[in-house]
DOGURO-932555 format. One record per residue (C-alpha): residue in three letters; y, x negated, z negated. Coordinates in steps of 0.1 Angstrom, whole numbers. Each point is the difference from the previous one (the first is absolute). Layout:
N
MARVO   residuo      yy      xx      zz
MARVO       ALA       Y       X       Z
...
***
This chain:
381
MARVO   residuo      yy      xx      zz
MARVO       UNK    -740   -1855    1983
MARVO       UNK      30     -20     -15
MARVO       UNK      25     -11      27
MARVO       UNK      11     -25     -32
MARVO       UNK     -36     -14      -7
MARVO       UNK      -4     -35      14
MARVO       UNK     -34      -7      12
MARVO       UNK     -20     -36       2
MARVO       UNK      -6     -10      35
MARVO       UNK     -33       7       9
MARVO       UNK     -17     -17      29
MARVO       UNK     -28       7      23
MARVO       UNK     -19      11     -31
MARVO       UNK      10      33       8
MARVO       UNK     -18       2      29
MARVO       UNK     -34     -12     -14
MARVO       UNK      -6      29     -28
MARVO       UNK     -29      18       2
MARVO       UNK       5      29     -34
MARVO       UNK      27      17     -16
MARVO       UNK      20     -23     -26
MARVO       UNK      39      -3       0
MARVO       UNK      20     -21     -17
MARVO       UNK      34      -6       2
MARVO       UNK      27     -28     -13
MARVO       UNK     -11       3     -34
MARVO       UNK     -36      -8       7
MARVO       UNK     -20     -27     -15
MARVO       UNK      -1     -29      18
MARVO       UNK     -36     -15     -12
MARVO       UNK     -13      38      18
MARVO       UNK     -20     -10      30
MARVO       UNK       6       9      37
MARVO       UNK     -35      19       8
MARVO       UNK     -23      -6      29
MARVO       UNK       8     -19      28
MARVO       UNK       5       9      34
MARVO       UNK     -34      -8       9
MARVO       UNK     -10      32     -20
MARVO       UNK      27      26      15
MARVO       UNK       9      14      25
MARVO       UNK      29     -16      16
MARVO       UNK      39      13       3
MARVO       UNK       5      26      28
MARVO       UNK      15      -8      26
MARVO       UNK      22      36       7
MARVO       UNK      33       5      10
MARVO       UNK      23      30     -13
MARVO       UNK       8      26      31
MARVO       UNK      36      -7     -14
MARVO       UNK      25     -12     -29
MARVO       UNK      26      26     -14
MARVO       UNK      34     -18     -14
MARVO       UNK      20     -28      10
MARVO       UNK     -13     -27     -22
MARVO       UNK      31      -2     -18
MARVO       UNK       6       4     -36
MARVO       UNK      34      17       6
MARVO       UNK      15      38      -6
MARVO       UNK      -2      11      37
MARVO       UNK      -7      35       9
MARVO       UNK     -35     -24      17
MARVO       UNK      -6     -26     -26
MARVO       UNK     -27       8     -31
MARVO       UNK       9     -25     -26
MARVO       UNK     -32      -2     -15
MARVO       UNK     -24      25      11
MARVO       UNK     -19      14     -32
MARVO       UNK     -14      28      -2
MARVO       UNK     -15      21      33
MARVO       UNK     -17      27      16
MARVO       UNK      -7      24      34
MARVO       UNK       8      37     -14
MARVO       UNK     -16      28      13
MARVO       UNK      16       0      32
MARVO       UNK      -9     -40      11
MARVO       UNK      35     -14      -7
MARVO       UNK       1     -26     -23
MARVO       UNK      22      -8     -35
MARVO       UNK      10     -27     -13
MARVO       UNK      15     -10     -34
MARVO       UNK      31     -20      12
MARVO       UNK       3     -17     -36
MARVO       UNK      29     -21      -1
MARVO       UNK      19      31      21
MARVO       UNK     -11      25     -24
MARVO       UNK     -10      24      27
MARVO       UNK     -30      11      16
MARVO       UNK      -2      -4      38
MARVO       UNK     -18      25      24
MARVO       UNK     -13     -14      32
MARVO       UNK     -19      14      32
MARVO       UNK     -24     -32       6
MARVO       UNK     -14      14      27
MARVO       UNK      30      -1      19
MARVO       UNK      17     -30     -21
MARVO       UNK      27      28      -7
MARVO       UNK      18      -1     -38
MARVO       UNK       4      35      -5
MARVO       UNK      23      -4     -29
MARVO       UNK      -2      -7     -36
MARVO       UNK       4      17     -37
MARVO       UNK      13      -9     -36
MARVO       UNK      31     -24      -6
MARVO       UNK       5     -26     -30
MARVO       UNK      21      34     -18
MARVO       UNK     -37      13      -1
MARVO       UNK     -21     -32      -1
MARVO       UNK      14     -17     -23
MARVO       UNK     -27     -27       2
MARVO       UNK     -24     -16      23
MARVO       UNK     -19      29      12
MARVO       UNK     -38     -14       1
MARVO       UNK     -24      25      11
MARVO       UNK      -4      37      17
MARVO       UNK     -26      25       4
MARVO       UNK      -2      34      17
MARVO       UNK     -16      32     -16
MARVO       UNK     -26       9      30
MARVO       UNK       4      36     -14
MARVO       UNK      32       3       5
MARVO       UNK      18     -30      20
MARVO       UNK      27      -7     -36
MARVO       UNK       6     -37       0
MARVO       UNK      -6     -21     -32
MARVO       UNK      24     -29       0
MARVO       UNK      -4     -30     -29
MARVO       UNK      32     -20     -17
MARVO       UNK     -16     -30     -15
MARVO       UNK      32     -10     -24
MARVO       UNK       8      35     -11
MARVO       UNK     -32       9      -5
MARVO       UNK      -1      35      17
MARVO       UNK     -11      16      28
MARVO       UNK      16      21      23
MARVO       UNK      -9      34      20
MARVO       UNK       7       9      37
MARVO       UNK      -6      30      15
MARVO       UNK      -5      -5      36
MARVO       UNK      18      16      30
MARVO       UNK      -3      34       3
MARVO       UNK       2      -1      44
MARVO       UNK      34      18      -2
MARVO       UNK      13     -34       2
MARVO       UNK      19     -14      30
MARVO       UNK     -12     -31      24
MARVO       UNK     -17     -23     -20
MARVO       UNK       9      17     -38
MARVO       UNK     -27      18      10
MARVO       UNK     -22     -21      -7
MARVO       UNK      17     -28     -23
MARVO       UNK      22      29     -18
MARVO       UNK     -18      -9     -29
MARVO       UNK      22      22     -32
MARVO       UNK      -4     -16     -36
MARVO       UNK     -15      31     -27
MARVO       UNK       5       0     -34
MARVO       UNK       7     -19     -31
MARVO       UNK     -17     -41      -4
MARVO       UNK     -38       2      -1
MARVO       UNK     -15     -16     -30
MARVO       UNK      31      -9     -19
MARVO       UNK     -18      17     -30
MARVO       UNK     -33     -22       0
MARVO       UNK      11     -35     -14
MARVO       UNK      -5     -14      34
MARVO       UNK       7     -38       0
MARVO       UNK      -3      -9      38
MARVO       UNK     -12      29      25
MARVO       UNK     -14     -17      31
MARVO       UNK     -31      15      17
MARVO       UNK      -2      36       7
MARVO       UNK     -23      20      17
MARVO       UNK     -12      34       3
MARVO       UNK     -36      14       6
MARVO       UNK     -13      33      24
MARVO       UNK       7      21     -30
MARVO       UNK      42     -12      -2
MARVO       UNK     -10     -17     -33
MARVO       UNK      22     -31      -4
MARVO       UNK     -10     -35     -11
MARVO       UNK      22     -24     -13
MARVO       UNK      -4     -38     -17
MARVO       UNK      25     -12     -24
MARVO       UNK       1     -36       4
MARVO       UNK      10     -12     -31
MARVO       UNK     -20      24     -21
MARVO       UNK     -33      -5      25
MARVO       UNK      -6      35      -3
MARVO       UNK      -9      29      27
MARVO       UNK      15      37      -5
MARVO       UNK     -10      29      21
MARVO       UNK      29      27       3
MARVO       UNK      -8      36      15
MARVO       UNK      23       5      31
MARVO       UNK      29       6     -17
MARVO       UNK      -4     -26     -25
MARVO       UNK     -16      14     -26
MARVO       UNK     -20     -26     -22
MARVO       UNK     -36      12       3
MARVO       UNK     -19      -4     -33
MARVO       UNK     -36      -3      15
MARVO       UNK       9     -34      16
MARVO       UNK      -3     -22     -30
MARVO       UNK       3     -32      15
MARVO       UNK      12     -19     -30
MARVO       UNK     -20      18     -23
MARVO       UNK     -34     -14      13
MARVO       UNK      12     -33       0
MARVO       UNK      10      -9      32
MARVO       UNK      31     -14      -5
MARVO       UNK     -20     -34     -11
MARVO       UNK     -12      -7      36
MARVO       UNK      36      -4      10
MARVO       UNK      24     -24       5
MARVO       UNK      31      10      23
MARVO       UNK     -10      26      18
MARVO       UNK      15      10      35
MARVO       UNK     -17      12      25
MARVO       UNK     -16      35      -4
MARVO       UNK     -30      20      25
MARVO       UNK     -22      30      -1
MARVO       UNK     -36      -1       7
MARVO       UNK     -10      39       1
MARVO       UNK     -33      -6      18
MARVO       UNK     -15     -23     -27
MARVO       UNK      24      13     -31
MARVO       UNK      16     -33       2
MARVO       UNK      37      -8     -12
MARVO       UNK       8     -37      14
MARVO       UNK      29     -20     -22
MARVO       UNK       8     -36      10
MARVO       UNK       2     -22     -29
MARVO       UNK      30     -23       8
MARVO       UNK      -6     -31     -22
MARVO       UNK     -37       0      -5
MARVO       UNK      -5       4      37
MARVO       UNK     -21      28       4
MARVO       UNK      -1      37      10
MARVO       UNK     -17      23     -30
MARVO       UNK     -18      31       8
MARVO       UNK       3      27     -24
MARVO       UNK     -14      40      -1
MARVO       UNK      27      17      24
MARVO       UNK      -5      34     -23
MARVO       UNK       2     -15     -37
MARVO       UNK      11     -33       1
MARVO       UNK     -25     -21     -14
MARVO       UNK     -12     -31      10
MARVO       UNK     -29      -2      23
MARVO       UNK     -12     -35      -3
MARVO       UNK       6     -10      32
MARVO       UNK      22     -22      14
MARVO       UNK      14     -13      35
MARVO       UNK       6     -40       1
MARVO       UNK      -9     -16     -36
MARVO       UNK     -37      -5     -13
MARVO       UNK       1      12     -37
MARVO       UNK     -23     -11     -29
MARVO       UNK     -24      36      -6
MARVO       UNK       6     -11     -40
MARVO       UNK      37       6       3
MARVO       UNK       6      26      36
MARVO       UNK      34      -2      15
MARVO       UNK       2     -36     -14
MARVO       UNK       2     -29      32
MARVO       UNK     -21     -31      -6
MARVO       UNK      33     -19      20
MARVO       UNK     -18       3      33
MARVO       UNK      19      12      29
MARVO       UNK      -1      14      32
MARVO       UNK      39      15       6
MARVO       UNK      27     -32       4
MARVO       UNK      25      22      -9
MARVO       UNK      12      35     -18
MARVO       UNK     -13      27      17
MARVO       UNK      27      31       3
MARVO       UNK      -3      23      21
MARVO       UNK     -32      22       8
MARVO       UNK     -12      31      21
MARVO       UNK     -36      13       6
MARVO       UNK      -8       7      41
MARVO       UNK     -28      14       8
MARVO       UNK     -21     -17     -20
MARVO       UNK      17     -35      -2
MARVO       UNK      20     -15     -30
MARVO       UNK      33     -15      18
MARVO       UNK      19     -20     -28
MARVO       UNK      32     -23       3
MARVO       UNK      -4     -35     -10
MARVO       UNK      34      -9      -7
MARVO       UNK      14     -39       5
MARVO       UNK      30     -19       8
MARVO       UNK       4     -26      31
MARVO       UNK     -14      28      26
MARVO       UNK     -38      -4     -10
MARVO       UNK      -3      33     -14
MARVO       UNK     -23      24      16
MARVO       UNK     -17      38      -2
MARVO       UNK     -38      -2     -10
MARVO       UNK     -27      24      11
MARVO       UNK     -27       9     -22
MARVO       UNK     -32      25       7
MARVO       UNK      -4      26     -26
MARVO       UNK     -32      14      15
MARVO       UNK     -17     -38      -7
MARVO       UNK     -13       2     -40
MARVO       UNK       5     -34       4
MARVO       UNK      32       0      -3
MARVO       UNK      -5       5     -36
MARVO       UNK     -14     -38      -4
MARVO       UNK      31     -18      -3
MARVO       UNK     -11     -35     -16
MARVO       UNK       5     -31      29
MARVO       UNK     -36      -6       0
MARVO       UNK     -10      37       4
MARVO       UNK      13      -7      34
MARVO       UNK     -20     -31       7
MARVO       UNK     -29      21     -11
MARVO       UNK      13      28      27
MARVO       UNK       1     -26      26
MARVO       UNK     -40     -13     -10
MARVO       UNK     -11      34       1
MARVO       UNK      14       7      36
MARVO       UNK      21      32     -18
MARVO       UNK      33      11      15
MARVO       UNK      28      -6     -18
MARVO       UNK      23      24     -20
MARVO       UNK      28     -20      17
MARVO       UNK      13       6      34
MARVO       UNK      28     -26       6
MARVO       UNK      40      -4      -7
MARVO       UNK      24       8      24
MARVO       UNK      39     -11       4
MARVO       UNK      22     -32      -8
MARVO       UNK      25      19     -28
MARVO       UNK      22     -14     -24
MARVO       UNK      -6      21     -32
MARVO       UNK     -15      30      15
MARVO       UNK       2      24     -26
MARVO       UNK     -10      36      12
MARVO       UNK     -27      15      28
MARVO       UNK      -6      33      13
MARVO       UNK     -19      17      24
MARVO       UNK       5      34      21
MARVO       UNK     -26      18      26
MARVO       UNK      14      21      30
MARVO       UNK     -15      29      17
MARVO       UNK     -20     -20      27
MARVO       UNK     -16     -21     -30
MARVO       UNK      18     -32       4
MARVO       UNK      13     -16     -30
MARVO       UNK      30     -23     -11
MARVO       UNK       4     -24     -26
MARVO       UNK      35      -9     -11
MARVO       UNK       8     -33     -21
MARVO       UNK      33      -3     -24
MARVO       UNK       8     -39      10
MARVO       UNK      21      -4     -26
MARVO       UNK      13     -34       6
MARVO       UNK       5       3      34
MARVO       UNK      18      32      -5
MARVO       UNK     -23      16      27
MARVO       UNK     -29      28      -1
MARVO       UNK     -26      -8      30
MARVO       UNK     -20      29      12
MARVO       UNK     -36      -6       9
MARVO       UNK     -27      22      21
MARVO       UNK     -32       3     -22
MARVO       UNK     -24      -3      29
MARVO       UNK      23     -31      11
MARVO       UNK     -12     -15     -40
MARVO       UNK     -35      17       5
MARVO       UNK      -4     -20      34
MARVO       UNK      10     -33     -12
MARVO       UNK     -23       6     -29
MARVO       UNK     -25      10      18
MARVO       UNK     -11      27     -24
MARVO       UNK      -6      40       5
MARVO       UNK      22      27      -9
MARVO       UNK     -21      24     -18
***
């Protein structure tokens, strides 16, 4: 989720994967590309219902100069971490209306990366990657005028997580409860804060070992149905499941077959062409961002309900395909250059939207699920 990080080029490859396994720039280049075409389903062909920002990288009250971090708050609008502005933008997709924006480079003294909500109480979580901090917003309160009323977003309180050693804060998210999650980066390690921040001592993430089945970590998602936590592992190229209420490792993995002598460790087999960042659970699909340079990059969809899924080594999929079994993978959408975030949101008449930080092309695309369920030709469950 670095606007810095220069990616290898990646070509159709990315449209050819079939499991979960990112890798990025730093990758190793004797690491195999996966199954072939022949064995997956093929890139879906969607369109986005529209495209918010101008496609420039510039300061304008329009432009997002490298869309980071994002999300639809409680109400539908959506936010996005403006990085290179420092601010975080507020925007009404549904009627392609910016609403207005919050924070300022006095505030942000970094690139701000990621955000989450509290779905308790609405308080915004905002990331700074370079000062290693996190920042609290409470939202508006409706006493607001015109549109502060609903991008009046009021900064609370003192730096969040200045006092835990944090080398990079980047993925954040919260769970039903308001617990929040956050990876540091540097450290490869997962806290989980109480909702005002609060270190909470029965998550003991690096205590059982996890921190080993790491390697750049980004992208963050909670999995309450299954007790899953889902953390992409930049440069090994694959998304790690852990226990969502005590941190250990589960021995499962998303995108890289791993020797059962030594779990969590890849035999160099892969199914990701490059570092997964971003991830959100809908309904009961894994979406992740598959993050590359030169506009190949794209949003993968995998089924969580299929145990499958589970069977990550290239030639599990041949056996899949031999068996007549449906496959844990339901396609890739998009043409993004370094997508780095996803999220989703479901209104009150059941439709959903999926929203895509294209980072490189300083854009965020908005997508109707039963537009990506169609071209799939999958069912919503």
């Amino acid at each position: 989720m670095m606007i810095r990080r220069t990616l290898t080029a990646l070509t159709a490859a990315l449209l050819l994967l079939g499991t979960a396994h990112c890798s990025s720039s730093q990758a190793d280049a004797s690491v195999s590309e996966g199954p072939s075409e022949d064995n997956l389903t093929a890139a879906l062909d969607v369109k986005p219902i529209l495209t918010l920002g101008t496609g420039n990288a510039g300061t304008g009250v329009n432009d997002i100069n490298a869309p980071d971090g994002i999300i639809f708050n409680k109400k539908g609008n959506l936010l996005i971490t403006d990085a290179a502005n420092h601010r975080v933008q507020v925007w009404d997709f549904k009627k392609n209306r910016r609403l207005g924006d919050f924070g300022s480079p006095e505030l942000f003294r970094g690139e701000v990366v990621d955000l989450a909500e509290n779905p308790l109480t609405g308080q915004v979580i905002v990331t700074d990657e370079d000062t290693h901090v996190a920042y609290a917003f409470d939202p508006p309160t409706g006493r607001e005028a015109g549109d502060a009323a609903l991008a009046g977003y009021k900064s609370s309180g003192p730096d969040w997580f200045s006092g835990e050693r944090v080398i990079k804060v980047g993925g954040i998210t919260y769970d039903s409860k308001g617990r929040i999650y956050t990876v540091d980066a540097r450290q490869n390690l997962v806290r989980r804060y109480d909702s005002k921040g609060t270190p909470d001592p029965t998550f003991k993430f690096a205590e059982l070992g996890s921190t080993k089945f790491l390697n750049g970590c980004e992208g963050i998602a909670v999995d309450e149905k299954r007790g899953n936590l889902y953390v992409s592992n930049e440069f090994d190229s694959v998304i790690q499941v852990f226990d969502l209420a005590t941190g250990a490792y589960k021995k499962q993995t998303i995108g890289k077959h791993s020797d059962p002598a030594t779990p969590g460790v890849g035999t160099g087999q892969s199914v990701f062409p490059a570092a997964i960042e971003g991830l959100w659970v809908l309904d009961d699909y894994l979406l992740a961002s598959s993050e590359a340079d030169g506009g190949v990059g794209s949003v993968m969809i995998f089924d969580l309900s299929n145990d499958t899924i589970w069977s990550t080594g290239p030639d599990d999929w041949k056996t899949l395909e031999a068996d007549h079994k449906v496959s844990p993978y339901k396609g890739s959408f998009g043409a993004f250059s370094s997508p780095d975030s996803v999220a989703a949101w479901t209104d009150t008449d059941g439709e959903s939207y999926v929203a895509v930080a294209d980072q490189g092309h300083y854009k965020v695309p908005v997508y109707r699920w039963s537009d990506i369920v169609k071209a799939g030709k999958f069912a919503r469950p």
